[in-house]
MDAnalysis code that builds the backbone (N, CA, C; Angstrom):
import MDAnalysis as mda
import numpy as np

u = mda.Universe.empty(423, n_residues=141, atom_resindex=np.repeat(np.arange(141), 3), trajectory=True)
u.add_TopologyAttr("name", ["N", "CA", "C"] * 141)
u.add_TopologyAttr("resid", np.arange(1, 142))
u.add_TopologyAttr("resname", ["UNK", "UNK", "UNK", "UNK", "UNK", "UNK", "UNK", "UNK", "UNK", "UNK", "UNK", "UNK", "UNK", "UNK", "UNK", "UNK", "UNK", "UNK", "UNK", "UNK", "UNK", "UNK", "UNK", "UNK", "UNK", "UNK", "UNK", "UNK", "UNK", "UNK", "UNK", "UNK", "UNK", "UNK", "UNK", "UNK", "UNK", "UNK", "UNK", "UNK", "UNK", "UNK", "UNK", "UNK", "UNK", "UNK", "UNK", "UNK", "UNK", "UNK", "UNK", "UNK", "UNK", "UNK", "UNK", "UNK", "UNK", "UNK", "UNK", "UNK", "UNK", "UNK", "UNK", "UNK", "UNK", "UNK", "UNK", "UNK", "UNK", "UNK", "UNK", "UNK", "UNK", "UNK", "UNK", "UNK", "UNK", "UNK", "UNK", "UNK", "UNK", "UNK", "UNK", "UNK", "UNK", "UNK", "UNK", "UNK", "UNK", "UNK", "UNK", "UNK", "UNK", "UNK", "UNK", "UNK", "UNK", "UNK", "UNK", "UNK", "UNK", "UNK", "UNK", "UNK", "UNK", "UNK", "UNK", "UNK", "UNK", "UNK", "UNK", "UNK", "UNK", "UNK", "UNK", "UNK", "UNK", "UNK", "UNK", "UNK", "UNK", "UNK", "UNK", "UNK", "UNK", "UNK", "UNK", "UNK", "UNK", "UNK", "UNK", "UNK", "UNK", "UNK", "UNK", "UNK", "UNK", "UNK", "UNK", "UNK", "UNK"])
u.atoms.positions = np.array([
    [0.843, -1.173, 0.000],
    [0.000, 0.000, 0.000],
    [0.891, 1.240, 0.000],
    [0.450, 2.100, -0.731],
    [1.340, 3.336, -0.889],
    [0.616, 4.238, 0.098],
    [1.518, 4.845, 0.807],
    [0.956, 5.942, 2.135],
    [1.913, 7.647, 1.858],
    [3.019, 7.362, 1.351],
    [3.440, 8.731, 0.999],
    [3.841, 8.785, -0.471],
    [4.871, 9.943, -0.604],
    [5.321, 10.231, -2.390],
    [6.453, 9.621, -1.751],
    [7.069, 9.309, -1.131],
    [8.658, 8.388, -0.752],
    [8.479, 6.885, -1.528],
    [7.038, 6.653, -0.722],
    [6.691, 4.879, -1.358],
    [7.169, 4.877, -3.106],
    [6.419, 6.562, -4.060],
    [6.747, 5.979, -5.253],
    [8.216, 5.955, -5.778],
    [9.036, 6.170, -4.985],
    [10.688, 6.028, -5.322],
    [10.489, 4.911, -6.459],
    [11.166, 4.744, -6.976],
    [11.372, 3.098, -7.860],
    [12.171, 3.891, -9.140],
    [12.964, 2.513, -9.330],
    [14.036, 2.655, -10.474],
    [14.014, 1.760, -11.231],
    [13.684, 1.684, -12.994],
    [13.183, 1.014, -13.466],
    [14.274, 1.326, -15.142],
    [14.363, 0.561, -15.383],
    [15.302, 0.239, -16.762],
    [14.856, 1.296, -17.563],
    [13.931, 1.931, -17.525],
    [13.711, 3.093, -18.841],
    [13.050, 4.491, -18.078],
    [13.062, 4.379, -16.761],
    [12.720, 5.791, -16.071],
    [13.293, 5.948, -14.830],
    [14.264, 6.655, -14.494],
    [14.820, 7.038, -13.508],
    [13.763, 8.107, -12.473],
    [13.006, 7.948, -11.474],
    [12.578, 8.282, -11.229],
    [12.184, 8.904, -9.626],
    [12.176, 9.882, -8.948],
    [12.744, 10.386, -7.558],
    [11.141, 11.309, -7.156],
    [10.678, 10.992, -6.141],
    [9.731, 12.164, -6.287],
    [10.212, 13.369, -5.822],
    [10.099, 14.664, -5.807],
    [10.508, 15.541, -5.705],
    [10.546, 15.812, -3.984],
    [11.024, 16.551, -3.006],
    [11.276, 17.202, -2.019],
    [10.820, 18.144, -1.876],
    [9.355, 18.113, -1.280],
    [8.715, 19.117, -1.281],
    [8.821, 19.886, 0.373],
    [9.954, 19.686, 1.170],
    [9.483, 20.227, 2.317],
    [10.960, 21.203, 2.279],
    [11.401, 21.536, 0.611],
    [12.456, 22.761, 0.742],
    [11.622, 24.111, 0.480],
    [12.123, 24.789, 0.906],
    [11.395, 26.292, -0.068],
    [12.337, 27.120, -1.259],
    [12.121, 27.318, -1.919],
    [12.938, 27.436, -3.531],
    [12.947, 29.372, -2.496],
    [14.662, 29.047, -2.902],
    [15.237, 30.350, -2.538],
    [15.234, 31.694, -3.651],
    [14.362, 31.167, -4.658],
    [14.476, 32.681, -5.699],
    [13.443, 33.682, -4.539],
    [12.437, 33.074, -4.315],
    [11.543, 33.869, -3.826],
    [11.583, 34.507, -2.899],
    [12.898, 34.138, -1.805],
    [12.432, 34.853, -0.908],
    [13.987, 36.148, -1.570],
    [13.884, 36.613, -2.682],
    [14.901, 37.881, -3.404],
    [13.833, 39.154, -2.896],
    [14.114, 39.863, -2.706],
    [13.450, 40.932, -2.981],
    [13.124, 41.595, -4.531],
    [12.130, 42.107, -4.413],
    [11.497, 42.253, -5.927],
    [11.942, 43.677, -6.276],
    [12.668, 43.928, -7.376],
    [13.209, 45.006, -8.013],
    [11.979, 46.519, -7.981],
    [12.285, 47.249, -8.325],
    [11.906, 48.623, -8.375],
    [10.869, 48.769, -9.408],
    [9.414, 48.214, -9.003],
    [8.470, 48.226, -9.875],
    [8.124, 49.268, -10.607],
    [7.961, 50.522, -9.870],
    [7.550, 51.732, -10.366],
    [8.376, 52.348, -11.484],
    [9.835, 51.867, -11.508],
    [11.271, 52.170, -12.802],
    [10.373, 52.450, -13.971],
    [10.143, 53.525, -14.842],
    [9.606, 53.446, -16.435],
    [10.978, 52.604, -17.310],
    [10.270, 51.602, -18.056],
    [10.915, 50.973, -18.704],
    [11.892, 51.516, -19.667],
    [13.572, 51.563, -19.892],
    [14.042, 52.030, -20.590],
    [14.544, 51.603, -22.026],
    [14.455, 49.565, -21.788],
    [14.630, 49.230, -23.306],
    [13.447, 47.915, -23.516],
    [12.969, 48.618, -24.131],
    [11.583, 47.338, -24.773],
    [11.895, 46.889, -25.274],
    [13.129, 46.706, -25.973],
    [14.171, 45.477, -27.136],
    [12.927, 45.410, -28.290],
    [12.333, 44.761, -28.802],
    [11.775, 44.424, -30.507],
    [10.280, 44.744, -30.656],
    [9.663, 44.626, -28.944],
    [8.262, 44.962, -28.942],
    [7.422, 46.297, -29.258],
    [7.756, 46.352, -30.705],
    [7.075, 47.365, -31.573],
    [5.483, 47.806, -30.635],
    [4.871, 46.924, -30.583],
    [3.449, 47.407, -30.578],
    [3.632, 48.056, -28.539],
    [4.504, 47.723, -27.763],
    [4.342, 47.871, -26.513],
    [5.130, 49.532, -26.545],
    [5.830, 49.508, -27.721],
    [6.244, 50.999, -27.450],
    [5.476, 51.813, -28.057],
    [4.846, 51.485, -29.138],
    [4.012, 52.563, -29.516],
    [2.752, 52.963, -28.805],
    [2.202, 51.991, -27.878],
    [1.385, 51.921, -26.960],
    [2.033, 53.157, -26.298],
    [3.177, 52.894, -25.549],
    [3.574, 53.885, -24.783],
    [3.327, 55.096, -25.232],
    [3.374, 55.616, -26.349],
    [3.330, 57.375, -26.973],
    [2.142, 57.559, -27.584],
    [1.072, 56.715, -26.860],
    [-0.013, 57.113, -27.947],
    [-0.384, 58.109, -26.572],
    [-1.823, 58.957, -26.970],
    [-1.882, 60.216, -26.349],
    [-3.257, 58.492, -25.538],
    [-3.501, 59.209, -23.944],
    [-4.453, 58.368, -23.281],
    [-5.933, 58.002, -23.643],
    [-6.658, 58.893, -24.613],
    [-7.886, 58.772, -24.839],
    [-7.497, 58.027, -25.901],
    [-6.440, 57.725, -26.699],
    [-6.303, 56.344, -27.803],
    [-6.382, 55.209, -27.011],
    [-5.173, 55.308, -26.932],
    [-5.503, 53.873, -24.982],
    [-6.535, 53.471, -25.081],
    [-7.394, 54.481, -24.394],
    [-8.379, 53.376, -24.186],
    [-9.289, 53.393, -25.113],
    [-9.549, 53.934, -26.267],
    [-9.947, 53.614, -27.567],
    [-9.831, 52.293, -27.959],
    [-8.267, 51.907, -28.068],
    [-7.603, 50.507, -28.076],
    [-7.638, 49.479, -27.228],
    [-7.974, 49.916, -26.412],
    [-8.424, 49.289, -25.228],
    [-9.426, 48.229, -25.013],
    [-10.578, 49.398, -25.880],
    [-12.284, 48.340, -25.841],
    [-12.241, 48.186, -27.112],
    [-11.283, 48.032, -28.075],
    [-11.200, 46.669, -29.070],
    [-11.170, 45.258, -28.922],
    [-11.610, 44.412, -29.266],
    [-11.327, 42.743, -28.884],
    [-11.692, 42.428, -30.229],
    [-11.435, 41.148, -30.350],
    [-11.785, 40.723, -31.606],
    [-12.816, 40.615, -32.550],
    [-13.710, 40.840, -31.956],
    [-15.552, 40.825, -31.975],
    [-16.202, 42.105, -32.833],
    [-14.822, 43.465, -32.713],
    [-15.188, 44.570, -32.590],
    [-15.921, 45.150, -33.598],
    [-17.603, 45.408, -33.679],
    [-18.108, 46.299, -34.984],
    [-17.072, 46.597, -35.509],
    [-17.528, 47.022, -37.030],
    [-16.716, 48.071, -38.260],
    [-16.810, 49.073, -37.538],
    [-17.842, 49.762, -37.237],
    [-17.795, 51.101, -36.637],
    [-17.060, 51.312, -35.721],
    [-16.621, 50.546, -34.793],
    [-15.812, 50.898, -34.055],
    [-14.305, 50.539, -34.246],
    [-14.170, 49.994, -35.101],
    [-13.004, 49.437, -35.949],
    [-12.453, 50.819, -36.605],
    [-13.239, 51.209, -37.353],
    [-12.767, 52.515, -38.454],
    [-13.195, 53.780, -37.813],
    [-13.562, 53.964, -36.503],
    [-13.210, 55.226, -35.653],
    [-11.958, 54.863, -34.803],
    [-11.372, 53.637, -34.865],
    [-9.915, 53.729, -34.317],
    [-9.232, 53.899, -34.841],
    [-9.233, 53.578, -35.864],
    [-8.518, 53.916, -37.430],
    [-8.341, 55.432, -37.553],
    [-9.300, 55.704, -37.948],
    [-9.415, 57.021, -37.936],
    [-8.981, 58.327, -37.482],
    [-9.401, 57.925, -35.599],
    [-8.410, 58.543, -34.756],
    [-7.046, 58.265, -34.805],
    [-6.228, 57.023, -34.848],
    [-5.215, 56.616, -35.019],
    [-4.402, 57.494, -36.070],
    [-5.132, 57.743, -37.449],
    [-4.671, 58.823, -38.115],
    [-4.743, 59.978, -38.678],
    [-5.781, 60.665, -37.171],
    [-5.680, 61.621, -37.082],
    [-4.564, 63.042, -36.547],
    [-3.514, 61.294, -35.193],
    [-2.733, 61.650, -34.336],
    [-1.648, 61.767, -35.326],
    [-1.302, 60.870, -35.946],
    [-0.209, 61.000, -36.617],
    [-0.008, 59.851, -38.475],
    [0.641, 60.171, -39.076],
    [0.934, 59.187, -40.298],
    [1.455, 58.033, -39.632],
    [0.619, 56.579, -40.148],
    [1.023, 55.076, -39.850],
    [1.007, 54.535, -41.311],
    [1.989, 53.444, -41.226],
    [2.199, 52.125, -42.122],
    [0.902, 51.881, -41.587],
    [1.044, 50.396, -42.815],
    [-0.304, 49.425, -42.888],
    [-0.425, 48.350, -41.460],
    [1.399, 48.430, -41.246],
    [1.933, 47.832, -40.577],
    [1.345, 48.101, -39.176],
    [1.579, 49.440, -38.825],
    [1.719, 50.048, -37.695],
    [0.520, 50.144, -37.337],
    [-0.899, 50.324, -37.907],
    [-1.855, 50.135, -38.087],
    [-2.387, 48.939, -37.197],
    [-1.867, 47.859, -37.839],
    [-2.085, 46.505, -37.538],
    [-1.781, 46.201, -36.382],
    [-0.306, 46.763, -36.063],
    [-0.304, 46.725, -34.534],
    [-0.884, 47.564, -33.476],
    [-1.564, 48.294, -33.940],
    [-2.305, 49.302, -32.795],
    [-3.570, 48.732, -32.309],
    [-4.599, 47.956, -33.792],
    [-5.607, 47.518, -33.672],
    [-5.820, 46.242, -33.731],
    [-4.486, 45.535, -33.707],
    [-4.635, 43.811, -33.435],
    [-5.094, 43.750, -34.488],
    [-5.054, 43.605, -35.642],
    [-5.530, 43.136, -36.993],
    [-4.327, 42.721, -37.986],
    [-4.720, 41.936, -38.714],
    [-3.649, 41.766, -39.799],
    [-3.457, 42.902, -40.937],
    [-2.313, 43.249, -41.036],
    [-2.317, 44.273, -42.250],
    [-2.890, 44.147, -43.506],
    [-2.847, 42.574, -43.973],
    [-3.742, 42.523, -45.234],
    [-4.795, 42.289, -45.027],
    [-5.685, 41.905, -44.047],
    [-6.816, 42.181, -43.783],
    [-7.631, 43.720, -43.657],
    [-6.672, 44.600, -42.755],
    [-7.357, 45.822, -42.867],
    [-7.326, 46.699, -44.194],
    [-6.246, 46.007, -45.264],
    [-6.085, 46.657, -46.198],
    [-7.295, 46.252, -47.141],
    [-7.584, 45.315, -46.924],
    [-8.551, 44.691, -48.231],
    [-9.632, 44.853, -47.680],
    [-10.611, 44.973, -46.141],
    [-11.694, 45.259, -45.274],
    [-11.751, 46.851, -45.077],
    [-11.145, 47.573, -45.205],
    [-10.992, 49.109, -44.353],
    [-10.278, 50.298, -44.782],
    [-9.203, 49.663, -45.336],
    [-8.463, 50.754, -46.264],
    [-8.853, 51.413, -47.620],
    [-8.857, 50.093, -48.450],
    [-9.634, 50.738, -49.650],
    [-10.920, 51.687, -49.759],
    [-12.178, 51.357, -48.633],
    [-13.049, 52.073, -48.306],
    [-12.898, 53.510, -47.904],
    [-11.989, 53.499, -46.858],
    [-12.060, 54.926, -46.590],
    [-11.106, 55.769, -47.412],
    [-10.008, 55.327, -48.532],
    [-9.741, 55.932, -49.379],
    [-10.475, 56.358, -49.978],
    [-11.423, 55.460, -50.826],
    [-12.554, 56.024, -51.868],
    [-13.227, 57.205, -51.151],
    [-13.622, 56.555, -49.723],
    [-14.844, 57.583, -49.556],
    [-14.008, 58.990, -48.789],
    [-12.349, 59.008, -49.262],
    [-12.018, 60.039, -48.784],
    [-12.042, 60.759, -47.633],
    [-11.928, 59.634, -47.019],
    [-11.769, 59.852, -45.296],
    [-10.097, 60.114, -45.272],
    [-9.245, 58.819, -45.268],
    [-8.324, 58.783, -45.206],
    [-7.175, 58.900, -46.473],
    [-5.918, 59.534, -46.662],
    [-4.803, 59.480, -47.824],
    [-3.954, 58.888, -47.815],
    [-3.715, 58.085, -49.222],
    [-2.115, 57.898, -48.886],
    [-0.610, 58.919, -48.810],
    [0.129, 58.589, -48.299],
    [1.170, 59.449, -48.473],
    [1.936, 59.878, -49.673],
    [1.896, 58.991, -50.291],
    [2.530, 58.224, -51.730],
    [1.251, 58.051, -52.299],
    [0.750, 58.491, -52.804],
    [-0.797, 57.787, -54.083],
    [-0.040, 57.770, -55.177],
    [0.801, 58.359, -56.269],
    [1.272, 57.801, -57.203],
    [1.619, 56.422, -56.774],
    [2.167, 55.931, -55.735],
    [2.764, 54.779, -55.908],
    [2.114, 53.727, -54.668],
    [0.872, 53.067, -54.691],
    [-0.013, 52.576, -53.734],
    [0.475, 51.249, -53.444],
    [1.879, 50.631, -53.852],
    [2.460, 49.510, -53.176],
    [3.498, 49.940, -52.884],
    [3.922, 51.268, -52.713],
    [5.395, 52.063, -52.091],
    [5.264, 50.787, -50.307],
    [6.599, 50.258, -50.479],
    [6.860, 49.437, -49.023],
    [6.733, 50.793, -48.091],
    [6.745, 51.943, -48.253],
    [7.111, 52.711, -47.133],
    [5.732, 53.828, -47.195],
    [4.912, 53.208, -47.880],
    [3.762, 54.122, -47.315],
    [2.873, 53.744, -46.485],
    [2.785, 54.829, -45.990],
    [1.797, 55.933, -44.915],
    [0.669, 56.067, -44.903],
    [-0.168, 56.377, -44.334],
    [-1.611, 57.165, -44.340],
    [-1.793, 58.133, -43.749],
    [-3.150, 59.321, -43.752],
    [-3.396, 59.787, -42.716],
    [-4.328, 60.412, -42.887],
    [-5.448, 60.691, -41.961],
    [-6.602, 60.879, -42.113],
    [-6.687, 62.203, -43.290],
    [-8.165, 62.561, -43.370],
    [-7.986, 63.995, -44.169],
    [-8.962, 64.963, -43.515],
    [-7.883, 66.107, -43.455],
    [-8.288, 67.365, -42.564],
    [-9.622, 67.769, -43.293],
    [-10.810, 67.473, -42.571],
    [-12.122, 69.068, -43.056],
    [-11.870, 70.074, -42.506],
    [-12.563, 70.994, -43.670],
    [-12.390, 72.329, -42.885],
    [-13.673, 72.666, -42.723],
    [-14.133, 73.108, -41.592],
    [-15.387, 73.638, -41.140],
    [-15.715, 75.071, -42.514],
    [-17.111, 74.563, -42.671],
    [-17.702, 75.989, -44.005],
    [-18.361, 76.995, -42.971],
])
């Protein structure tokens, strides 16, 4: 009859096997925990966590109550705002609103070009790798 994890000790031709020692306490934890409040100084490759950082706060949380689910309408007023703040890639785009770039290009982009919401930076050249968008200024009549 097995009564503890000691009983399952056993050593067997194809599994070496020990149960673990559970009455140590793993010494990482008792470290003290570094300086939470520090603003982060190198985000290394995570594009979308830094641009997060410089967006102005009412984008935030614009971006925020996106999920995957999200109406068009509320899809292409993030958009929108997004380039109102400043010129984005298709790219950059994609990472603000969790979407794939060729998805928003073929769902969202073409539309609000036509209907002249949004410009390209480059329109002579609408597969330029390095274009831009950005919304288009009305002027109050």
């Amino acid at each position: 009859m097995i009564r503890t994890t000691r009983d399952l000790d056993f050593k067997s031709p194809d599994l070496d096997f020990k149960s673990p020692d559970l009455g140590t306490k793993p010494t990482d934890l008792d470290a003290k925990p570094t300086d939470l409040g520090a603003k982060p100084t190198d985000l290394g490759g995570d594009a979308k966590l830094r641009g997060l950082l410089e967006l102005p706060p009412e984008l935030v949380d614009k971006l925020a109550c996106l999920g995957g689910k999200s109406g068009k309408e509320d899809l292409v007023e993030a958009i929108l705002e997004l380039l109102k703040w400043r010129e984005l890639s298709l790219a950059e785009l994609g990472n603000y609103v969790g979407r794939n770039p060729d998805y928003l290009r073929t769902k969202y982009l073409g539309e609000l070009l036509k209907a002249e919401l949004i410009q390209a930076t480059n329109p002579s050249k609408p597969n330029d790798p390095n274009q831009k968008y950005r919304a288009v200024r009305r002027e109050n009549n």
